[in-house]
Every structure is written in C-alpha cells, then in structure tokens.
C-alpha positions as CSV (number, residue, x, y, z in Angstrom):
1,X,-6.8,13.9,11.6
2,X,-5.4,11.0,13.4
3,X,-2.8,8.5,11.6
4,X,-2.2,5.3,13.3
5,X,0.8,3.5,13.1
6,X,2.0,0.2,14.3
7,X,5.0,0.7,16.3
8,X,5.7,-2.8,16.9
9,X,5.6,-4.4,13.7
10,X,8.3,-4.8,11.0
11,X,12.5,-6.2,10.9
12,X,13.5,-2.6,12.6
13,X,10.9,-2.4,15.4
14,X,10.2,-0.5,17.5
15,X,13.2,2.0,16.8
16,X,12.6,2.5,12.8
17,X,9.1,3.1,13.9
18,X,9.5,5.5,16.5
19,X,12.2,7.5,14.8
20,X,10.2,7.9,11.5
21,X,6.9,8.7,13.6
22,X,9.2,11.7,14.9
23,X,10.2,12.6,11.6
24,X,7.0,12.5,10.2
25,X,5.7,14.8,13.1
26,X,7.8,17.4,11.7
27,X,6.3,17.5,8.7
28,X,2.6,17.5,9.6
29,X,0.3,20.7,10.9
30,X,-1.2,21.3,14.1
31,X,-4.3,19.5,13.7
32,X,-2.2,16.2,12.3
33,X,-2.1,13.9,15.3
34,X,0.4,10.5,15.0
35,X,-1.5,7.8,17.3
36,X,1.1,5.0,18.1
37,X,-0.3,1.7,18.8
38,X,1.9,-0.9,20.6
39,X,3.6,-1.0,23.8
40,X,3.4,2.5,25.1
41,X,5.7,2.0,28.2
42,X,8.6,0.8,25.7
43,X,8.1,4.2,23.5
44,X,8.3,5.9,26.4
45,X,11.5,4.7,27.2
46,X,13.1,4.8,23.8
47,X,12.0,8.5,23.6
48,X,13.5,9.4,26.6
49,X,16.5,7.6,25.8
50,X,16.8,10.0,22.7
51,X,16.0,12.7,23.9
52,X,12.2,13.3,22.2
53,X,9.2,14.3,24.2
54,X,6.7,11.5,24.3
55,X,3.9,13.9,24.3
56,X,4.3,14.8,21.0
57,X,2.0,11.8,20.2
58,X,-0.9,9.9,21.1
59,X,-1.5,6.2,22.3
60,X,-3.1,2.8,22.5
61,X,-1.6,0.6,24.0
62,X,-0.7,-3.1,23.3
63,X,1.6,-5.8,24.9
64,X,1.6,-8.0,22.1
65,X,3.2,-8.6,18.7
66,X,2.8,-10.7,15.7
67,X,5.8,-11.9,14.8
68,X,7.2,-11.6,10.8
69,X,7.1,-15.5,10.9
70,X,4.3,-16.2,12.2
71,X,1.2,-17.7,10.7
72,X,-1.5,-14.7,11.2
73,X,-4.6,-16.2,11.5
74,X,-3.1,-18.7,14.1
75,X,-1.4,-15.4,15.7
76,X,-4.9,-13.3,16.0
77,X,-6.4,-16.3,17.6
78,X,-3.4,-17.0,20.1
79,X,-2.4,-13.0,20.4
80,X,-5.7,-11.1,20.5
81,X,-3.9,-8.1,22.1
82,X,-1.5,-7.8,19.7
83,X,-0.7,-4.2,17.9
84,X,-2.5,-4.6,14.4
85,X,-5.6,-6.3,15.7
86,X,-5.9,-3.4,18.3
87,X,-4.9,-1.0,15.0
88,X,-7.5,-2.6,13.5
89,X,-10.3,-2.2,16.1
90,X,-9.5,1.4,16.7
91,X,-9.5,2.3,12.4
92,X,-12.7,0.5,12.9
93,X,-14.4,2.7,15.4
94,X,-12.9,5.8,14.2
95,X,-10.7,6.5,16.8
96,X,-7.9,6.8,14.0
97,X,-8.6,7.6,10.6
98,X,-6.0,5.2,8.8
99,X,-3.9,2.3,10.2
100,X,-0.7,2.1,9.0
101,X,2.0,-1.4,9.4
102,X,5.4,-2.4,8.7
103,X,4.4,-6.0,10.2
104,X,2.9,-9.3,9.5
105,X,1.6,-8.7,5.8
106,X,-0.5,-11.7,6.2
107,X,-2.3,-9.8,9.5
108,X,-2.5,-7.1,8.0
109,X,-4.5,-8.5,5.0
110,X,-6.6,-10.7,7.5
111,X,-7.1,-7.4,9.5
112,X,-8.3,-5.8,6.6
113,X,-10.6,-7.9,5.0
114,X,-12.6,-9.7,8.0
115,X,-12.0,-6.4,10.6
116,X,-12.7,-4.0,8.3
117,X,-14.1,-5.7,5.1
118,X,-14.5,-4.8,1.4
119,X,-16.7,-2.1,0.2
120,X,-20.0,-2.8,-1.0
121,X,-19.3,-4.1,-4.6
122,X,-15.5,-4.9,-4.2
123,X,-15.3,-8.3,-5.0
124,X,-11.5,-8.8,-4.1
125,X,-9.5,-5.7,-2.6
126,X,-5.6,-5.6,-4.1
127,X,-2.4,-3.7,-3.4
128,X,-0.1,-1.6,-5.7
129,X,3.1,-0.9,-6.3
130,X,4.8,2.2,-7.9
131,X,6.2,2.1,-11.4
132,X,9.0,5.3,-11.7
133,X,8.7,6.4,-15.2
134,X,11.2,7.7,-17.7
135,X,9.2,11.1,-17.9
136,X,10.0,11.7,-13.7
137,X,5.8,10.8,-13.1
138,X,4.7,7.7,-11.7
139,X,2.2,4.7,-12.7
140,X,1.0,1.7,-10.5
141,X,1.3,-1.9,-11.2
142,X,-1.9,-4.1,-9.1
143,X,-2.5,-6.4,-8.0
144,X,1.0,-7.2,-7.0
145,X,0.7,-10.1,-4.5
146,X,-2.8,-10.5,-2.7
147,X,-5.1,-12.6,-5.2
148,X,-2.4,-15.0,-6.9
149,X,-5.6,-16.0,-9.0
150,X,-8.0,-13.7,-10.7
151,X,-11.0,-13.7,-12.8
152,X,-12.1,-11.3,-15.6
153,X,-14.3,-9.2,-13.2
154,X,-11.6,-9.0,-10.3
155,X,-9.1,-7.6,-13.1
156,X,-11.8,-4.6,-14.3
157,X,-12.3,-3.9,-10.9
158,X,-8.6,-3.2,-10.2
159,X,-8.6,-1.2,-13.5
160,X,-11.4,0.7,-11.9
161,X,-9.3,1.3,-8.3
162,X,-6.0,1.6,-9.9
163,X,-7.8,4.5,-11.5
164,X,-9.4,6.5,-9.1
165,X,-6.1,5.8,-6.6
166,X,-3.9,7.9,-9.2
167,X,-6.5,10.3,-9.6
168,X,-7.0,11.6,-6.6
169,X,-3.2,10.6,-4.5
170,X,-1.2,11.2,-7.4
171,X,-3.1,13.8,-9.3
172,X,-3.0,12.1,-13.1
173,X,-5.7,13.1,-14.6
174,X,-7.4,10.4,-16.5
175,X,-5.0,7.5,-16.2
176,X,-4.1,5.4,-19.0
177,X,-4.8,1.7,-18.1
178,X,-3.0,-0.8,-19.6
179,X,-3.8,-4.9,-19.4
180,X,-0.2,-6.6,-18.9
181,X,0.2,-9.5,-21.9
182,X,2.5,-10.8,-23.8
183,X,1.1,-9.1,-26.7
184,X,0.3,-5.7,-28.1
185,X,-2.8,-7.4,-30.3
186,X,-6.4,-7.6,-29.1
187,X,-6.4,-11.3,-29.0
188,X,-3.3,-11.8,-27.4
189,X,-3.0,-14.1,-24.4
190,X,-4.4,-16.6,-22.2
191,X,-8.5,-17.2,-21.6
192,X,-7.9,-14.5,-18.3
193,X,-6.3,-11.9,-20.1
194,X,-9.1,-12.5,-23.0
195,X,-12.2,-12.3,-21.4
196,X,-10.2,-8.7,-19.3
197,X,-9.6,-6.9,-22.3
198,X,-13.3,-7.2,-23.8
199,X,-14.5,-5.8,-20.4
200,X,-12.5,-3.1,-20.0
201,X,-12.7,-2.2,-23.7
202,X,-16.3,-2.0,-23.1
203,X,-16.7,0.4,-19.9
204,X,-16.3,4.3,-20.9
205,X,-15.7,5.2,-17.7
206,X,-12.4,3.6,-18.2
207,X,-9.3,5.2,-20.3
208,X,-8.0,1.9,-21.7
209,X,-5.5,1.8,-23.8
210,X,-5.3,-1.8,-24.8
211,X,-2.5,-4.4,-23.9
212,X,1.2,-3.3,-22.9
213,X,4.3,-5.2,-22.3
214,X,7.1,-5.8,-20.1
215,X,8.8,-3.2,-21.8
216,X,6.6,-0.6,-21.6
217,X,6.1,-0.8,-17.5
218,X,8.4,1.9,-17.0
219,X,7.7,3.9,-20.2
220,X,4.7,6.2,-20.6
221,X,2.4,4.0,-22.0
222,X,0.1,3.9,-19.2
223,X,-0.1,4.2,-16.1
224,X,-2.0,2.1,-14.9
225,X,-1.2,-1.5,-15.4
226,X,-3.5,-4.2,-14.4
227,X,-2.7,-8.0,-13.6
228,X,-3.2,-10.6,-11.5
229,X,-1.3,-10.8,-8.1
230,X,0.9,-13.3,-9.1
231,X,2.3,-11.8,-12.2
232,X,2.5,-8.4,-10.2
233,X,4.3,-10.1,-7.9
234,X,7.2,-11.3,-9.7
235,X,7.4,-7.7,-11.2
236,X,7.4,-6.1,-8.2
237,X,10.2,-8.2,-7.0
238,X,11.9,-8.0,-10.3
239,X,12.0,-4.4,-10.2
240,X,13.7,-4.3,-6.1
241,X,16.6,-6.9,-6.9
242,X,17.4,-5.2,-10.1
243,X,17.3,-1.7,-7.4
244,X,19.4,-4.3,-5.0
245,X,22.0,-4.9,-7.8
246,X,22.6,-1.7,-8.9
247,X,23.2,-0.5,-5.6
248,X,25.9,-3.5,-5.0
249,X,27.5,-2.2,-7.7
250,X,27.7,1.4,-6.5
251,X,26.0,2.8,-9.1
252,X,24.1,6.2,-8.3
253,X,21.4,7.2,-11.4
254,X,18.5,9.8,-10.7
255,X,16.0,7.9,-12.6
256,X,17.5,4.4,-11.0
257,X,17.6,5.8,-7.2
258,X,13.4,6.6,-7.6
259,X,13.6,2.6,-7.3
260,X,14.1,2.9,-3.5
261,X,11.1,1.5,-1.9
262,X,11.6,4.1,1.0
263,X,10.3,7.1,-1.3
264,X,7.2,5.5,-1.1
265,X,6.7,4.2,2.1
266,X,3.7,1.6,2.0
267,X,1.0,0.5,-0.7
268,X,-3.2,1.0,0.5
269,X,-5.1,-2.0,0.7
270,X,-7.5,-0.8,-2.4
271,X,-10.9,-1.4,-1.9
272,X,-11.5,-2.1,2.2
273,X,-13.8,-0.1,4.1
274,X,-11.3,1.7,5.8
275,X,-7.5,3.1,5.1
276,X,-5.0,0.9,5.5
277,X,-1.4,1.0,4.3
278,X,1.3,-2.0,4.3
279,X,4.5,-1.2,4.4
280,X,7.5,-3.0,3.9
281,X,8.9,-5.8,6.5
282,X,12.1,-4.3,5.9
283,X,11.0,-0.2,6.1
284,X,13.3,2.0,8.2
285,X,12.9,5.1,9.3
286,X,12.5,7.2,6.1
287,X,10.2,4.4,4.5
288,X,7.8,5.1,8.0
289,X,7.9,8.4,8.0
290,X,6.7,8.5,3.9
291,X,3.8,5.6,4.9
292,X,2.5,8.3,7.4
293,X,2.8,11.2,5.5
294,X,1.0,8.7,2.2
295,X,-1.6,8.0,5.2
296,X,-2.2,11.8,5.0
297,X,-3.0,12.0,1.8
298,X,-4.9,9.1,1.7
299,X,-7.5,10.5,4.1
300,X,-7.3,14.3,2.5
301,X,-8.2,12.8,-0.9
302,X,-11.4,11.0,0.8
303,X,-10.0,8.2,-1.5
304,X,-12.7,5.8,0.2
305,X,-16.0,7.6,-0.4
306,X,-14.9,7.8,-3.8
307,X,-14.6,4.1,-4.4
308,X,-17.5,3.6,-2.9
309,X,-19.3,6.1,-5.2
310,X,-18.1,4.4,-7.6
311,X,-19.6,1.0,-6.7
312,X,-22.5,1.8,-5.8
C-alpha cells in the first residue's frame, strides 16, 4: 500500500505536512508506505532539522506549487510540475494508491475530474462532510460545495455514494438517507427537491427515509443527508464557525469538541476513478496525519470497485 500526500500544499506547508506524515508513519504497518510528493530536497532538510530519518518515506519529487490563491486551471497550465498535477499523474499510473491534498481545492477538483475522471455512470462526483451525532456515531452531509447546482438524477446518485461511503469506511450498516427540505411532508419544497424525493422513494436499493430538517442534521434521523452543493455548503460552514465560537468562548463539551475538523482529516472526492482526499487549507498536523490514515481505509475498503459495481 502506498498513500500519497502532497507535502507542499495547504496554509501550514511544508512543516504541518511533514510532521503529520511522521505521525502518521507511526501508526501504519510494515507494508504501509507514505509517498511524499513535492520538493524532496526541502523535506530532506526539514527532517534533518528535527531530527527524523528521511528514509522512513518515499518520494516524487516536484519544484513547483500551486498557490491557495491561485486560479487552478490557469496554475496547471503555467505550473505543469507542480505537486498535485504530479500527485495526480502518479495516482493515475498506480504508482500510489490514493493522493491525498491540503492545497488548491480548485486543483484538486480539476485534477480529479479531467486527470482521473468519473467512473463509468457518475454523472457528477461530490464531497462530504461529517455530521457528529448525539448518539457518539457519525452521518455525512454531500454534496457540500462542488456542484452549487444539481439536478434530480445528480441528487439520487449522491444518495447512492453517500451510501456505499458509510457502508464500507464507517461501517453503518444500511444507512438511513435523508433528502434535506424545509419540510417533513412528501410534497415539500422546491421543483429540485420534488422531482429527488420521487426517485429515491422509488429505488429499493436505497434506505430512504423521506425528508429531514435542519434540525435533525445532528440527530439520528439519518445518516445520510443529501443536497445540493450549495445548500451543503453553507451547512458545512455553519457547523465550523458555530465550532469557532464555542471555542472563543472556552467552552470544552465531548459532543461539541467531535466538531474539530482535524478528527477527520479530509473528505474523498466520491465518485472519480481513483482515491483522492481534500483536506482542509487550513489542516495541521493532526488533521494530516487523520487524511492519511482515512487514505488507508479508503483503499482497504476497495471503496472504488464498489461504486463502480454499483454503476455498472
């Protein structure tokens, strides 16, 4: 097994990087190799400078970076050496078996979708995020940023991804998948949200449970909900300022602390040919080391054939 992570990428690089690749190393077996891609001769350095033996990890090298700011397709074109392209073209000839990013989130959804592309059948891929739940489980909220639009069929398919992602990562067994409205009643809503529920009520295959809430995101209700990106969006952000606030306030809760974003690490690009993970642009070393260990279970669960089973 060989997780690749961009060193260079993200508000914290390449230290945050470097020190949760080393952390993560810890925590992986023998036959678990970390494959850092990115300027190879400045890890070298900041690994001797703390003391870490270099050889503990493999490398591709790269001597250029896409910067937070930048415009990604202009930076591919202008950059082609830089770290997530070169990510990108090693995920896509196997020489890793998941690419992993703190950086450019607009690169890394380029990368994804014309480096790797979607699966057969995928008509849009989408992102998650993690809902902590009263009970101590998890659910996922997607799409949460990448299609700001979405049509009926893009919606079932994220029920259908969202589902077999928290089957086989987080081990809940037949998911409840929940449409996000304003309503509890079949009925409820606008034409999208319509025309979502009579397809998913439809499908078997599914376990929908009808519309949810705001309310019930964090409640056991389901755990799966489905939206488009840009509702998901403004949850997901929602949800880390009210984490933000409470934390200004000095307020430490069990329940309120599983809000941290660094638990989790990074979100898979559901339904690309390939396993990639996006992490956050502000991650630091804890939120890096949990994005590589998610990368390991990502390819133990053969997540990918699955979906692609299941499209077929």
């Amino acid at each position: 097994m060989r997780i690749g992570i961009d060193i260079m990428g993200g508000d914290n690089a390449p230290d945050a990087n470097l020190l949760g690749a080393f952390l993560a190393y810890k925590e992986l077996g023998s036959n678990e190799k970390i494959v850092l891609v990115g300027n190879q001769d400045l890890a070298h350095q900041w690994f001797s400078s703390n003391k870490i033996d270099a050889t503990l990890f493999e490398y591709i090298h790269s001597d250029q970076v896409i910067l937070m700011n930048e415009h990604a397709t202009k930076a591919i074109r202008k950059k082609p050496n830089n770290s997530i392209s070169v990510g990108f073209k090693a995920l896509k000839k196997n020489e890793i078996d998941v690419f992993s990013s703190s950086g450019n989130s607009g690169a890394m959804l380029v990368g994804s979708m014309f480096s790797i592309g979607p699966i057969k059948g995928v008509i849009r891929p989408g992102i998650t995020s993690v809902l902590p739940k009263e009970n101590g489980g998890v659910g996922l909220i997607l799409d949460v940023g990448v299609n700001a639009d979405c049509k009926p069929d893009v919606l079932f398919q994220f029920a259908i991804l969202g589902s077999l992602f928290a089957e086989n990562v987080y081990n809940i067994q037949s998911p409840k998948v929940g449409l996000l409205n304003i309503g509890e009643e079949k009925g409820k809503g606008n034409l999208l949200t319509q025309a979502t529920y009579q397809l998913l009520e439809d499908n078997e295959d599914i376990n929908f449970i009808g519309n949810v809430e705001g309310r019930d995101l964090f409640t056991e209700k389901a755990d799966i909900i489905v939206c488009d990106g840009f509702t998901g969006n403004v949850v997901l952000k929602l949800a880390e300022s009210f984490y933000s606030l409470i934390k200004k306030k000095n307020f430490s809760d069990p329940y309120f602390d599983r809000f941290n974003y660094e638990i989790y690490g990074g979100t898979p690009v559901l339904g690309v040919d390939g396993n990639v993970l996006i992490g956050h642009g502000i991650s630091n070393e804890y939120a890096v080391k949990n994005m590589i260990l998610l990368g390991k279970d990502l390819i133990n669960s053969k997540l990918n054939s699955k979906i692609k089973t299941a499209f077929k």
